[in-house]
matplotlib code that plots the C-alpha trace (Angstrom):
import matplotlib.pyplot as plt

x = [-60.8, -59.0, -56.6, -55.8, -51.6, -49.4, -47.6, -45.5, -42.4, -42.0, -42.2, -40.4, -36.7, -36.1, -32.7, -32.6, -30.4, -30.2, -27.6, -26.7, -27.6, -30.3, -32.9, -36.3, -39.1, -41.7, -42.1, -39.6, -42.5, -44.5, -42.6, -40.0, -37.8, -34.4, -33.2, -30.0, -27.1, -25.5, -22.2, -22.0, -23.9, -24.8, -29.0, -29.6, -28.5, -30.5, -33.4, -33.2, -31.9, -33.5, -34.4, -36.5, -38.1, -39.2, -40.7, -42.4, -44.2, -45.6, -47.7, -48.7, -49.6, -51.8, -49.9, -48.3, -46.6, -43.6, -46.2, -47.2, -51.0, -51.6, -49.4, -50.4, -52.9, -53.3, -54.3, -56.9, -58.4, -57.2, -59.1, -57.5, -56.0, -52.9, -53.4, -50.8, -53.2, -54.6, -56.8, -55.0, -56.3, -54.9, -52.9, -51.7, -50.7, -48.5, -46.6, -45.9, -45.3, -42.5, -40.8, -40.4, -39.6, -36.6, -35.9, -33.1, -35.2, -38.5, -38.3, -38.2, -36.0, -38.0, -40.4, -39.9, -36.6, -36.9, -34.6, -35.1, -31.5, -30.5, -32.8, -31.4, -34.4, -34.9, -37.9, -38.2, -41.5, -42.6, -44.1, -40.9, -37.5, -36.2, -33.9, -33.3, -31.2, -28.7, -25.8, -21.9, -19.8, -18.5, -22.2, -22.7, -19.8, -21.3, -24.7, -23.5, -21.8, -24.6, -27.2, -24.9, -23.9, -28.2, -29.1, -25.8, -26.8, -30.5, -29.7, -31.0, -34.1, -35.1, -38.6, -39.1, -36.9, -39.1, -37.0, -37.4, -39.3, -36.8, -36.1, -36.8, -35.7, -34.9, -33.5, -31.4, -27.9, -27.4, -30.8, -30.5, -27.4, -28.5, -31.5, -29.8, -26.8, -27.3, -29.1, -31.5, -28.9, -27.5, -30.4, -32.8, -35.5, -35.5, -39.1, -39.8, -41.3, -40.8, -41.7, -41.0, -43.0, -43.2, -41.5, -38.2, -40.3, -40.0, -39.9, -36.2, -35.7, -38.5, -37.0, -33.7, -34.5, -36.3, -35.2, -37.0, -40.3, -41.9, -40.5, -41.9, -45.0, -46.0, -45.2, -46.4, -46.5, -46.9, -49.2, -50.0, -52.9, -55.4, -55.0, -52.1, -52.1, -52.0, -49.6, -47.1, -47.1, -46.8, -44.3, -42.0, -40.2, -42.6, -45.3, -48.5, -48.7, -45.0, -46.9, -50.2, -48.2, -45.9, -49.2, -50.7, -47.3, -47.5, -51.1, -50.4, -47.4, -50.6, -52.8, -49.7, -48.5, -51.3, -49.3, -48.1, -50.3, -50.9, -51.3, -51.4, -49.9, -51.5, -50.1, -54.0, -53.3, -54.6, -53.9, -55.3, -58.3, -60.9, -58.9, -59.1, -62.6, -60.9, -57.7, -60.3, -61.5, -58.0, -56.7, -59.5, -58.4, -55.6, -56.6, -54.8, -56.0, -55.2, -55.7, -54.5, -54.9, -52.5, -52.8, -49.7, -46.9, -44.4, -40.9, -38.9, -39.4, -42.4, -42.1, -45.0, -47.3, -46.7, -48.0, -50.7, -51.4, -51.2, -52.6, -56.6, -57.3, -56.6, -60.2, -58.6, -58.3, -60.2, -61.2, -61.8, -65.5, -65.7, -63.0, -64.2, -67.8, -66.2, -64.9, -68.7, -68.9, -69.8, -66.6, -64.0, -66.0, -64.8, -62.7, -59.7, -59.6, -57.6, -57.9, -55.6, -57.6, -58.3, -59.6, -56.3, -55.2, -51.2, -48.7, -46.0, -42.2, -40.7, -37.8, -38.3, -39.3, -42.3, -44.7, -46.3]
y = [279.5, 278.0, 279.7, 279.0, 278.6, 276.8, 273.6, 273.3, 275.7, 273.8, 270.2, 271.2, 271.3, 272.0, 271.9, 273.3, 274.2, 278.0, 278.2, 274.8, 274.3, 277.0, 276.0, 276.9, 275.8, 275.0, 275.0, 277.6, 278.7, 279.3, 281.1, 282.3, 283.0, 281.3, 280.4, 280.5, 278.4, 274.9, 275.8, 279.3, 276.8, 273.6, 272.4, 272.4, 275.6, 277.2, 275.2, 276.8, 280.2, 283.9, 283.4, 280.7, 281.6, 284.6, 282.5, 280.7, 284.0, 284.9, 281.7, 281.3, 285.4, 285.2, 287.7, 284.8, 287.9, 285.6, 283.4, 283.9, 283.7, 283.4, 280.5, 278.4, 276.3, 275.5, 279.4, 278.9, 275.6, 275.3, 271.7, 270.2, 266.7, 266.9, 270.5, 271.7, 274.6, 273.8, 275.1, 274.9, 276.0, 278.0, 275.0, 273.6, 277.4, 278.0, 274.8, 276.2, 280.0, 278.2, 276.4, 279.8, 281.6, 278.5, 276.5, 275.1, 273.3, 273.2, 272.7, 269.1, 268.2, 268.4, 265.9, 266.3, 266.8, 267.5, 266.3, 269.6, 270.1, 267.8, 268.4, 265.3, 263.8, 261.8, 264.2, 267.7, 268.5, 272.6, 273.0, 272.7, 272.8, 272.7, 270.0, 266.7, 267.4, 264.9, 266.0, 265.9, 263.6, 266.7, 267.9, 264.4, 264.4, 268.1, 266.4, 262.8, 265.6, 267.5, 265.3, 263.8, 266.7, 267.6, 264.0, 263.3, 266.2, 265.3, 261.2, 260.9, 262.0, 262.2, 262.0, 261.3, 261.8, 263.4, 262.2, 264.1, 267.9, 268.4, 265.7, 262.0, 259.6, 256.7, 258.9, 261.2, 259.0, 260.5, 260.3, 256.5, 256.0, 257.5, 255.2, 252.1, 252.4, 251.5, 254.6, 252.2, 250.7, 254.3, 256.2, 253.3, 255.8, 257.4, 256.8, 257.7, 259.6, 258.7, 261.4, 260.1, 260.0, 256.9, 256.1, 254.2, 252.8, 249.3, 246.1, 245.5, 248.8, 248.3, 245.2, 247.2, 249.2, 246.3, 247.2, 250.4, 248.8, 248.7, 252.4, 254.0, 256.2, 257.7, 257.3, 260.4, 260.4, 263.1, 262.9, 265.7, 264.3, 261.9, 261.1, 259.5, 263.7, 265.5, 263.2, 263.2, 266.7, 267.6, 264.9, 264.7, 262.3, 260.2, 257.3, 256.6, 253.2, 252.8, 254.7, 252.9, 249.9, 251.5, 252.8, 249.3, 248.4, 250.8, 250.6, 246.9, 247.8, 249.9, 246.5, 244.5, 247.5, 249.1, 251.8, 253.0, 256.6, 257.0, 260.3, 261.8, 265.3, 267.0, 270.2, 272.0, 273.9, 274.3, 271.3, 269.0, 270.6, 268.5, 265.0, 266.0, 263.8, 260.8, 261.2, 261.0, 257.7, 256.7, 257.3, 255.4, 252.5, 252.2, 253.2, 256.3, 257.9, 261.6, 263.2, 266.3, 269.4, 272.6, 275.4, 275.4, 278.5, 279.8, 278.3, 280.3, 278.4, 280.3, 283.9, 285.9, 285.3, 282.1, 281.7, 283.3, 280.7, 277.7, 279.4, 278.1, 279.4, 282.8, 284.9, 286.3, 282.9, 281.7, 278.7, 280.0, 280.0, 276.6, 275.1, 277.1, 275.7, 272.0, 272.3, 272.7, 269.1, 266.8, 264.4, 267.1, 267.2, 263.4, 263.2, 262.0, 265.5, 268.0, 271.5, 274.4, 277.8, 278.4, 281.8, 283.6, 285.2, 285.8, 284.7, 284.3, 283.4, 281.2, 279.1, 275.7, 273.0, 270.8, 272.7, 269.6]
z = [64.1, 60.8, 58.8, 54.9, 54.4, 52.0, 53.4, 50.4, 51.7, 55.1, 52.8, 49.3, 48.4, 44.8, 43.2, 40.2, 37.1, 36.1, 37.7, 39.0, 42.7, 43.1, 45.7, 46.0, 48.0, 45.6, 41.7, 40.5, 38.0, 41.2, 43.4, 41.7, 44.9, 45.5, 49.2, 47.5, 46.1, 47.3, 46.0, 48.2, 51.5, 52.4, 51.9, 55.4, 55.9, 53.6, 54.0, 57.9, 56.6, 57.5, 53.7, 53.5, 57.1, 55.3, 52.2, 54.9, 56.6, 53.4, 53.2, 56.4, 57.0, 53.9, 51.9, 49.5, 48.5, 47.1, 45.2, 40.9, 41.7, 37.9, 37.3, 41.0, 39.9, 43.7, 45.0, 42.0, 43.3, 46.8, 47.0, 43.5, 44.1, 45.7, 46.8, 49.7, 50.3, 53.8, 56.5, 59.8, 63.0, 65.9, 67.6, 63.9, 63.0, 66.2, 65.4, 61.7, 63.0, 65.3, 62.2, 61.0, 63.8, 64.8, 62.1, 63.4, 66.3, 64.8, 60.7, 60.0, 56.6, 53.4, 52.4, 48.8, 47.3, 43.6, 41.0, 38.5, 37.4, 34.6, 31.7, 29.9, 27.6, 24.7, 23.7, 22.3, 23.0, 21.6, 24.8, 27.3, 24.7, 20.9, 21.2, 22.6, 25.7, 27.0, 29.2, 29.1, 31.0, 32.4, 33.9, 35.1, 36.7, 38.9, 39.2, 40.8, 42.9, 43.3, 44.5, 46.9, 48.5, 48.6, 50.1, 52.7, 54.8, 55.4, 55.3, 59.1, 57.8, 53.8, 52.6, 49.0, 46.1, 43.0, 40.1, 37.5, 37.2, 35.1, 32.1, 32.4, 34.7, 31.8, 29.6, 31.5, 32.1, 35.4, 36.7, 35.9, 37.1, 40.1, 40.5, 39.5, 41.9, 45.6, 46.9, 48.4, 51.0, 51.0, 51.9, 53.3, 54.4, 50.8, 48.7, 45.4, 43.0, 38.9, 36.3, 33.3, 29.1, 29.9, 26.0, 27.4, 30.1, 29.3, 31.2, 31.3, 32.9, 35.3, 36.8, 36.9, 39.4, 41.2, 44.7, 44.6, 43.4, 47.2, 48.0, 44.4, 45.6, 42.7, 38.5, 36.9, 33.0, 30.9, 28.0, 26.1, 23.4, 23.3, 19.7, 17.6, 15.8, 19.0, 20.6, 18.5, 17.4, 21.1, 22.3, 19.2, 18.3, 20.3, 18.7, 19.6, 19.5, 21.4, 24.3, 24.0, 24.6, 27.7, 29.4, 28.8, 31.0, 33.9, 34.3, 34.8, 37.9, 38.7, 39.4, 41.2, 43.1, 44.3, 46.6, 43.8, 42.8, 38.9, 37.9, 34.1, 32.7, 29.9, 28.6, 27.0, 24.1, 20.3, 18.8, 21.7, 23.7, 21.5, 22.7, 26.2, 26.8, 24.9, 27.2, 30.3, 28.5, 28.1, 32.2, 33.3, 31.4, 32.9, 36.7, 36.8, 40.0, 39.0, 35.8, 35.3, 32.8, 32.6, 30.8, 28.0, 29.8, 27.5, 28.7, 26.2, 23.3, 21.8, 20.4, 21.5, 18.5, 18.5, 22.0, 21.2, 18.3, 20.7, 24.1, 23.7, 27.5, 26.2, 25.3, 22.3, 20.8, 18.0, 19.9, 23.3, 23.3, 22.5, 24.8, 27.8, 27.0, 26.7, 30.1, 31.3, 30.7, 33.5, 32.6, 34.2, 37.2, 38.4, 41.6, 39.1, 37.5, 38.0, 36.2, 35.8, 36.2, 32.4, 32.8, 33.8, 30.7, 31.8, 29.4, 30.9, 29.8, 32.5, 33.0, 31.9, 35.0, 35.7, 37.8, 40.0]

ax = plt.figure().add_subplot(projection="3d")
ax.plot(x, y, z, "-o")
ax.set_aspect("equal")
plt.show()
């Protein structure tokens, strides 16, 4: 007998910002329940609290009862590339009942600890803010704090480090900081993931953080257009051409570093549904092993009609009909792809993170 369950809770730490040093054990956006703060207990403690056990329950009793079905693009399309929805059978599930039932002697440390606290970035894009966000000295001061405190009391045993579902990893001054200082000799079991626009992701930095080259597992790049209009309407003040020529970059580090995972972002939404076939075109240029399409969510920075202007997956829209027919294509049906379910009409006003 097989039985479907999540495995994201019992591998996911996220530290995230509103307010500073709440945890959660997936996407805030996707389960929208705290294990509580690191300033009030320590990581490990929550990550083995009555809390998070309960978290764990719900995804392994098939209730997901903690879960935003609407906004999971992974309860949608349990089989999607990189999907932590998994069918487990009776042995597998006793082993996962015991990390709920004793944490403390059967939950392993996270796999994934996310980086979604510092929203520094050198882009306002409509989609996620309204400014370009860079933080004080003061609030890098509490983050260098922060993440210390996060990655001392699992150092016997860390996974990877998912810098940044939150900003970008060039950009943000603490994020780099963090990357270029010796958190390598520090924490030599740490790997890494890099989310990033890829627009300050230039050669000079690449070789900067040189000594993390072999542990890197995955760049992720968010790309939201697949023309020079959509592009830079969507990832303002970004140019085309600047990241033609970074992709052109990273898609070389793709060839000599083949351990390394591409994967693409693309917000769908009005103004880019129609470049979604030429972004395909685009990602397989430059070996990108996952493509993937969400549906735009309203972070706080849309009012209501204005959602409804830019939110193509919803039937009311003027272009619905046609986007949802475009999606027929055989293109979106290659292994690469990954699609959002497009037919859930929720509209939903979230706090900004990147949902991965």
């Amino acid at each position: 007998m097989t039985t479907k369950i999540c495995t994201k809770p019992f591998e996911w730490l996220e530290v995230f910002n509103q307010p500073e040093g709440e945890l959660y054990l997936c996407c805030s956006g996707w389960l929208p329940k705290s294990i509580g703060n690191i300033h009030n207990h320590d990581a490990k403690t929550l990550w083995h609290s009555a809390v998070a056990s309960d978290i764990r329950q719900s995804v392994i009793d098939g209730s997901f009862r903690y879960c935003s079905a609407e906004f999971c693009p992974y309860l949608a399309e349990p089989n999607a590339p990189e999907s932590p929805i998994k069918y487990v059978d009776d042995i597998q599930l006793a082993e996962y009942q015991l990390a709920v039932n004793q944490p403390e002697l059967f939950m392993s440390a996270p796999k994934t600890i996310n980086c979604a606290y510092d929203r520094s970035c050198n882009l306002a894009c409509p989609s996620c803010r309204d400014e370009v966000m860079q933080a004080s000295s003061h609030e890098r001061q509490a983050y260098d704090a922060l993440i210390g405190r996060v990655l001392d009391v699992f150092a016997d045993d860390l996974g990877t480090l998912y810098v940044t579902g939150s900003g970008d990893p060039f950009a943000s001054r603490h994020y780099w900081q963090l990357l270029t200082s010796d958190i390598v000799s520090r924490y030599p079991k740490l790997s890494y993931r890099l989310h990033t626009n890829a627009i300050l992701f230039t050669e000079t930095r690449w070789q900067k953080i040189a000594s993390l080259h072999p542990k890197i597992e995955l760049i992720e790049v968010s790309i939201d257009g697949g023309t020079a209009s959509s592009y830079e309407q969507n990832r303002y003040p970004a140019k085309w051409a600047v990241l033609l020529e970074r992709m052109a970059f990273v898609a070389r580090i793709r060839r000599q570093l083949p351990h390394i995972v591409l994967k693409i972002n693309c917000v769908v939404q009005a103004n880019n549904w129609r470049d979604m076939k030429a972004l395909v075109a685009l990602a397989k240029s430059w070996g990108v092993d996952i493509l993937k399409f969400s549906k735009i969510n309203n972070w706080g920075t849309y009012s209501p009609a204005e959602y409804q202007r830019v939110c193509v997956h919803q039937t009311d829209h003027p272009d619905n009909a046609a986007f949802m027919a475009m999606l027929g294509d055989p293109v979106f049906s290659q292994p690469m792809i990954m699609l959002d379910d497009f037919t859930t009409n929720a509209q939903p006003q979230l706090i900004a993170t990147d949902c991965v």
